[in-house]
N, CA, C and O atoms as a Tinker XYZ file with bonds, in Angstrom:
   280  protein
     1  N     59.534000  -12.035000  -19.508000    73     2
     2  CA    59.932000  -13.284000  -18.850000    64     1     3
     3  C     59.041000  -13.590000  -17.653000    63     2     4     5
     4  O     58.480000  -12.710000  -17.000000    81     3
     5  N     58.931000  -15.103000  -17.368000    73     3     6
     6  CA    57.986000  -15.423000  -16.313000    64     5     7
     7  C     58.846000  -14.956000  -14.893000    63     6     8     9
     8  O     60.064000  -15.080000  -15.023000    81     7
     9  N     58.451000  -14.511000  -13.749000    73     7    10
    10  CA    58.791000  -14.405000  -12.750000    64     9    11
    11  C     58.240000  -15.089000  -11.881000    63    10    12    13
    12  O     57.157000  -14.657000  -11.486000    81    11
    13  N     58.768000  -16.404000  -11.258000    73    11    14
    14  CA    58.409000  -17.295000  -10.565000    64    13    15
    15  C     57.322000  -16.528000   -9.197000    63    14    16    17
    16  O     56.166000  -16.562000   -8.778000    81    15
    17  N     58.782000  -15.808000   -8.903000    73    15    18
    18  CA    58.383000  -15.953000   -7.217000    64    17    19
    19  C     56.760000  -14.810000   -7.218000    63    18    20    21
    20  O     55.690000  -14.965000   -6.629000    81    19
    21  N     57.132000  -13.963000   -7.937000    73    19    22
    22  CA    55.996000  -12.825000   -7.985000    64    21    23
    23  C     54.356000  -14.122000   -8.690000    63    22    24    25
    24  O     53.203000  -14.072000   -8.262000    81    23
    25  N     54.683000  -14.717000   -9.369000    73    23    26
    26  CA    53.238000  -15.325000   -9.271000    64    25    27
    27  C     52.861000  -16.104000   -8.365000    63    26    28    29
    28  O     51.705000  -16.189000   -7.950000    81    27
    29  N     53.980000  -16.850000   -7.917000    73    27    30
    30  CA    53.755000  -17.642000   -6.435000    64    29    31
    31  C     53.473000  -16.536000   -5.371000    63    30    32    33
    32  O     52.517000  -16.851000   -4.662000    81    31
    33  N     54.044000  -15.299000   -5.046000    73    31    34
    34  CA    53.563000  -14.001000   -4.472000    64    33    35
    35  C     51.642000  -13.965000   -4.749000    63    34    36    37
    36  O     50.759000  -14.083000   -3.899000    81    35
    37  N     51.537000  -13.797000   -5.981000    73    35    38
    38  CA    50.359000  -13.832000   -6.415000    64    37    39
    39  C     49.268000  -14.412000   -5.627000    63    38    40    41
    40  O     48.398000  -14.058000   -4.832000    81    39
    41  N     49.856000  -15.814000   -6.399000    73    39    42
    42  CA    49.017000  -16.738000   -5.899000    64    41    43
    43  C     48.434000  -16.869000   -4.462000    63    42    44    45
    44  O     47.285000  -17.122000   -4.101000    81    43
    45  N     49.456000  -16.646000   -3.818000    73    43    46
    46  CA    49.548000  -17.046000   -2.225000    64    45    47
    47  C     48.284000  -15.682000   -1.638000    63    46    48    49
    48  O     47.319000  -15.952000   -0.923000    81    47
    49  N     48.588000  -14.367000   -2.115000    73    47    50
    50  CA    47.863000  -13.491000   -1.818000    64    49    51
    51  C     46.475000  -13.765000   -2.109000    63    50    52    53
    52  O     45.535000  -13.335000   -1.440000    81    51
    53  N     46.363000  -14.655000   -3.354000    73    51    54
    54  CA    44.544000  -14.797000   -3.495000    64    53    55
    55  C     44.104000  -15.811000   -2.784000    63    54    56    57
    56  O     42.884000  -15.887000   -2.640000    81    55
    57  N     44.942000  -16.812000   -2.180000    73    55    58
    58  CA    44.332000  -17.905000   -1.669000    64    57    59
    59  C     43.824000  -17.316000   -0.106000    63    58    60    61
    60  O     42.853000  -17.661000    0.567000    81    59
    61  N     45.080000  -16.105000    0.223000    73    59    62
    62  CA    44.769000  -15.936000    1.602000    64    61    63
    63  C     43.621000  -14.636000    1.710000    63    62    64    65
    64  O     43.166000  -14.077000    2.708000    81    63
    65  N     43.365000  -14.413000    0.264000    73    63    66
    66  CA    42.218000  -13.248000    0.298000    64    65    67
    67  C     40.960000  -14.234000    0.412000    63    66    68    69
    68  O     40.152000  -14.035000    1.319000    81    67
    69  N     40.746000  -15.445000   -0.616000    73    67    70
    70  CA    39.615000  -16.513000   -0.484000    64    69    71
    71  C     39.667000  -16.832000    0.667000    63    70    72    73
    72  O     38.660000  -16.366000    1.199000    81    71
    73  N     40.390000  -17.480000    1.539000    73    71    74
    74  CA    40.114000  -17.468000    3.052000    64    73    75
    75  C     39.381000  -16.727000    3.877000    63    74    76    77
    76  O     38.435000  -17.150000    4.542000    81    75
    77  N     39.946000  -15.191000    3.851000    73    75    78
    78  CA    39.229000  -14.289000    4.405000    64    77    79
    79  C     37.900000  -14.439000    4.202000    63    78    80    81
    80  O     37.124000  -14.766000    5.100000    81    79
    81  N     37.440000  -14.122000    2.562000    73    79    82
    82  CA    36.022000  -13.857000    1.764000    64    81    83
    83  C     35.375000  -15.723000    2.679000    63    82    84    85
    84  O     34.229000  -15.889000    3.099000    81    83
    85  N     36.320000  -16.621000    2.729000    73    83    86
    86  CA    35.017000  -17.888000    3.426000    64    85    87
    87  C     34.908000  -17.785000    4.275000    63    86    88    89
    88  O     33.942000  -18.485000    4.577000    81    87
    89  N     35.490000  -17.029000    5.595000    73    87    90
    90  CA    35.870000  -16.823000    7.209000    64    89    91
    91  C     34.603000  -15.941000    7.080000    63    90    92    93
    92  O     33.694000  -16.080000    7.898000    81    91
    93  N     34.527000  -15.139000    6.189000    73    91    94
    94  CA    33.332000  -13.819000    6.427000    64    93    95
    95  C     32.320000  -14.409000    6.215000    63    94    96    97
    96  O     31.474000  -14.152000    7.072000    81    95
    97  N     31.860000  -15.378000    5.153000    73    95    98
    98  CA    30.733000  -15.853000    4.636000    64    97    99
    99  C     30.291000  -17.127000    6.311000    63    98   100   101
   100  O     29.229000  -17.443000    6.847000    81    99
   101  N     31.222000  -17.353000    6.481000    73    99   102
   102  CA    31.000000  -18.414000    7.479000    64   101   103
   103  C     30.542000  -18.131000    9.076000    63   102   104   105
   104  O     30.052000  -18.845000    9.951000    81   103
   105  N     30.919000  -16.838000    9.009000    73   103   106
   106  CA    30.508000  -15.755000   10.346000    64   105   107
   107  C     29.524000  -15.241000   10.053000    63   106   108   109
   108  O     28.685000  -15.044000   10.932000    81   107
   109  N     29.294000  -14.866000    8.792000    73   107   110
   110  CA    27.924000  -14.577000    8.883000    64   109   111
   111  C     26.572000  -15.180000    8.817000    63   110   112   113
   112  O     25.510000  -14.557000    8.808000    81   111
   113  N     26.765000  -16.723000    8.763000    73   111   114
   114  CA    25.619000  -17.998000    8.696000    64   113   115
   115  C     25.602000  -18.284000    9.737000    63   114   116   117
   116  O     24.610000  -18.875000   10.163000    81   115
   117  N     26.765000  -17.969000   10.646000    73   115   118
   118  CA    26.696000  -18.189000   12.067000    64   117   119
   119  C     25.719000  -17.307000   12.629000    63   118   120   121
   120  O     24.923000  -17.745000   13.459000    81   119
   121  N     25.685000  -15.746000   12.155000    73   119   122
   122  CA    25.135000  -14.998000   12.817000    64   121   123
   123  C     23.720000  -14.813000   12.877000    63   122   124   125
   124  O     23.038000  -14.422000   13.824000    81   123
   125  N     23.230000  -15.307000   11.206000    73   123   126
   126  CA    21.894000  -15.709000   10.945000    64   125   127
   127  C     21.074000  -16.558000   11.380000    63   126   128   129
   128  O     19.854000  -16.560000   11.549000    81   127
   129  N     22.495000  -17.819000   11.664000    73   127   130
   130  CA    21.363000  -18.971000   12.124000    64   129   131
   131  C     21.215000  -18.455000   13.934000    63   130   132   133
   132  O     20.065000  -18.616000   14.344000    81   131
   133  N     21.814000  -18.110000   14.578000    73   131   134
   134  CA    21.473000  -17.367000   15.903000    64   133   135
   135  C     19.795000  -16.476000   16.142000    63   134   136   137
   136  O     19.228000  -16.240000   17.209000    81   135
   137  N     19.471000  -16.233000   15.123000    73   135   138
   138  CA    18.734000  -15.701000   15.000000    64   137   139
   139  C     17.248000  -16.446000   14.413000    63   138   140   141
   140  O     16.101000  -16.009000   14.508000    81   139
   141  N     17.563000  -17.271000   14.004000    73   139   142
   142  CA    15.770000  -18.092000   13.549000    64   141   143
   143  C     16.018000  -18.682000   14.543000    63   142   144   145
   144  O     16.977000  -18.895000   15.284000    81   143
   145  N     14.467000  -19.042000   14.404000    73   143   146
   146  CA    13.712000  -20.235000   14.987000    64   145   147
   147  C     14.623000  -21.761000   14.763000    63   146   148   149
   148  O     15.753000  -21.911000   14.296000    81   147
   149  N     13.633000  -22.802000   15.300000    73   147   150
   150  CA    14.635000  -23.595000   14.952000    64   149   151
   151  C     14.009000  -24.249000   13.498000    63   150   152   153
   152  O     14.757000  -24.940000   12.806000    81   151
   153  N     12.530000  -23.983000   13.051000    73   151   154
   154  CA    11.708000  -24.340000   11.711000    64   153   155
   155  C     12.586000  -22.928000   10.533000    63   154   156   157
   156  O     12.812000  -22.944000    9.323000    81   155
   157  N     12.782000  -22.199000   11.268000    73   155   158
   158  CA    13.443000  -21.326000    9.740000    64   157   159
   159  C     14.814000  -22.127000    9.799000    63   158   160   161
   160  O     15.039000  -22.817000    8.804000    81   159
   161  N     15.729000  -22.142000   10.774000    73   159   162
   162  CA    17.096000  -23.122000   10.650000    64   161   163
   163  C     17.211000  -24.158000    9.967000    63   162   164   165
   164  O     18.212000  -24.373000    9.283000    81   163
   165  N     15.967000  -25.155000   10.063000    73   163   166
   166  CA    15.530000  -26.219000    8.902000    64   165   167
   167  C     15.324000  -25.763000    7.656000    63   166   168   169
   168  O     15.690000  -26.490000    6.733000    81   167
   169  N     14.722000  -24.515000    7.362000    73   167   170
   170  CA    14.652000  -23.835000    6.280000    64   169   171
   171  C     15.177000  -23.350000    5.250000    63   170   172   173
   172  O     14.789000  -23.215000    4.089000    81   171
   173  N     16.618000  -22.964000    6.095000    73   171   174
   174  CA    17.412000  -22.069000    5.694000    64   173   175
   175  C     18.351000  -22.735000    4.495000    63   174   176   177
   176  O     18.506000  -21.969000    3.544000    81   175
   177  N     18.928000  -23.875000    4.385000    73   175   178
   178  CA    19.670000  -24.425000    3.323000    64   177   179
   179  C     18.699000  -24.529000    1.934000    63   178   180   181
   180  O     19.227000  -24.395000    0.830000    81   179
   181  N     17.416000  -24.746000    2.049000    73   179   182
   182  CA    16.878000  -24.889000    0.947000    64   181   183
   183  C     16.519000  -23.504000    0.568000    63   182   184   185
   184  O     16.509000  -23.201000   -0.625000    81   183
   185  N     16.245000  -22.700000    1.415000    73   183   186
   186  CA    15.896000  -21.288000    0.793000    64   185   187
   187  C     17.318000  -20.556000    0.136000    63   186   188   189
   188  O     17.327000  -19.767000   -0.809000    81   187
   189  N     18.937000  -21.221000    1.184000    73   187   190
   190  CA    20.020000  -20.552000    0.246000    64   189   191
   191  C     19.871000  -21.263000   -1.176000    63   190   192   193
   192  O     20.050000  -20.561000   -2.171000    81   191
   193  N     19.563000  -22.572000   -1.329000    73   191   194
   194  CA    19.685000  -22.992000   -2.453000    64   193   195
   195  C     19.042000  -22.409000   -3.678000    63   194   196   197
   196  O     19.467000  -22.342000   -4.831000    81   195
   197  N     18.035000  -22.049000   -3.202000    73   195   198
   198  CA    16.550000  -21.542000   -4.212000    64   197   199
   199  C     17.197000  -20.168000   -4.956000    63   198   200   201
   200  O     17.076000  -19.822000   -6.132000    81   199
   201  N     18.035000  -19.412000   -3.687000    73   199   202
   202  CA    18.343000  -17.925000   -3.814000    64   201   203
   203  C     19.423000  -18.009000   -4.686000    63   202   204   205
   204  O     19.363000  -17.302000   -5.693000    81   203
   205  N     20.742000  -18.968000   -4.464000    73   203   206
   206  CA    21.783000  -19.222000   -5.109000    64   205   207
   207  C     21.559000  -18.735000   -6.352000    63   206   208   209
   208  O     20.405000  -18.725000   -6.781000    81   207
   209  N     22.568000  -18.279000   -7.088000    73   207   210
   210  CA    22.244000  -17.452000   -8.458000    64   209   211
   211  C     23.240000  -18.941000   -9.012000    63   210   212   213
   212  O     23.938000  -19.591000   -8.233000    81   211
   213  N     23.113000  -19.208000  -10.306000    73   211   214
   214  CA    23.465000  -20.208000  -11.115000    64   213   215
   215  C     25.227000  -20.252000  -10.973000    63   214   216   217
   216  O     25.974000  -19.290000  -10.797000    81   215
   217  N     25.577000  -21.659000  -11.109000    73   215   218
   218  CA    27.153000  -22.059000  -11.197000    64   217   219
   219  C     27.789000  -21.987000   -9.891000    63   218   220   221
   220  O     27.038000  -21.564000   -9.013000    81   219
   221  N     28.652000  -22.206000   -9.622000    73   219   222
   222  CA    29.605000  -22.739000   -8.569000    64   221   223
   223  C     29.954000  -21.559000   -7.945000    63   222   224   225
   224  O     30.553000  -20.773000   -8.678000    81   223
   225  N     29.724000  -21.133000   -6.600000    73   223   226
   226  CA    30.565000  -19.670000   -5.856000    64   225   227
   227  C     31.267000  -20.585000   -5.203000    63   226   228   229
   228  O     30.828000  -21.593000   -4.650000    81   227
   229  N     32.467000  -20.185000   -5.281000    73   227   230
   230  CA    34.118000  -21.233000   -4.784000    64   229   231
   231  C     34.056000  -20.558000   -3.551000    63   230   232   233
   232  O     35.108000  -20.754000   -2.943000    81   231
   233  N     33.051000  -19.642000   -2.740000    73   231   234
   234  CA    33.471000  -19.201000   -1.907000    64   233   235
   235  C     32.090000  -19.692000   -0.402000    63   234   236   237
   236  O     32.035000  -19.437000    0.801000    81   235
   237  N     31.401000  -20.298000   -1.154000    73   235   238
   238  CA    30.237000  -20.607000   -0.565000    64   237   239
   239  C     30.406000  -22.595000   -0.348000    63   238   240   241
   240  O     30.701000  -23.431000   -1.202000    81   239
   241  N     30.066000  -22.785000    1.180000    73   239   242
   242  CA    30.168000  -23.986000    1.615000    64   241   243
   243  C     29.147000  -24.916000    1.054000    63   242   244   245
   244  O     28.155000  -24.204000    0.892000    81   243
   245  N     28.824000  -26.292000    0.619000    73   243   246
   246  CA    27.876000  -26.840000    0.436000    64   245   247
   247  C     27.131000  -27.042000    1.298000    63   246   248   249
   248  O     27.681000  -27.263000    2.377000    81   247
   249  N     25.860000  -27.069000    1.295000    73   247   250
   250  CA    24.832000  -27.560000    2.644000    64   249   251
   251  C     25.289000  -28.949000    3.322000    63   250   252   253
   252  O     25.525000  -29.252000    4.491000    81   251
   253  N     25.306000  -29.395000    2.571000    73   251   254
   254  CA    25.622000  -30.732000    2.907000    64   253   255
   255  C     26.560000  -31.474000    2.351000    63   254   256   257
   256  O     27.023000  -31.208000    1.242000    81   255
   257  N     27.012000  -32.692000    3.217000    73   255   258
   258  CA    28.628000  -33.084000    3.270000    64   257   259
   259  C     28.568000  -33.722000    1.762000    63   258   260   261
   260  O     27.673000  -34.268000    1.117000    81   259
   261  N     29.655000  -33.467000    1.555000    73   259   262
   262  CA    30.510000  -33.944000    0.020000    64   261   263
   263  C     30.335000  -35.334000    0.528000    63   262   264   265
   264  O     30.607000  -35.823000    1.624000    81   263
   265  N     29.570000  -36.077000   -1.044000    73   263   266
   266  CA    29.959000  -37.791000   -1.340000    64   265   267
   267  C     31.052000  -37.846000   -1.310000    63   266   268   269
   268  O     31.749000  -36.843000   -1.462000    81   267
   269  N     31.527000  -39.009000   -1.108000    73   267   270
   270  CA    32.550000  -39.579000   -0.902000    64   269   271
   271  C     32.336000  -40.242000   -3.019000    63   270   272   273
   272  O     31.415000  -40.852000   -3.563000    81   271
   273  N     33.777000  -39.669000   -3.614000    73   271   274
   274  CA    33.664000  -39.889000   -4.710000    64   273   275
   275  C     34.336000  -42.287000   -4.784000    63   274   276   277
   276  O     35.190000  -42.944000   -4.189000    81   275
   277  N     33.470000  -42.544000   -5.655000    73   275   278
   278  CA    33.597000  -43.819000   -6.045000    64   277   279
   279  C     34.255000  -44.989000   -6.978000    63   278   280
   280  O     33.905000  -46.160000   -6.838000    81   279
């Protein structure tokens, strides 16, 4: 039988584990960009892009701001 609350349990636990995993990813671009120049800082989104391994990481921010869908 389905058990509501334990997958809502579930659930809730992975969303607040993905949080964590973007809080970390996001502290650590902080910590990088502290560290270039300000020509590698210009750099740096196209070189994550290049590096990016194929398909969507749900855990990784876009460089740049989301279109506004139409």
């Amino acid at each position: 039988p389905f058990d509501q609350a334990a997958f809502k349990g579930a659930q809730q636990r992975q969303a607040e584990a993905e949080g964590r995993a973007r809080q970390a990813v996001q502290d650590l671009y902080v910590k990088i960009a502290a560290g270039l120049t300000p020509e590698e800082r210009r750099a740096f989104p196209r070189w994550r892009e290049h590096r990016r391994p194929p398909g969507q990481n749900l855990l990784d921010e876009p460089d740049h701001p989301a279109q506004a869908k139409q």
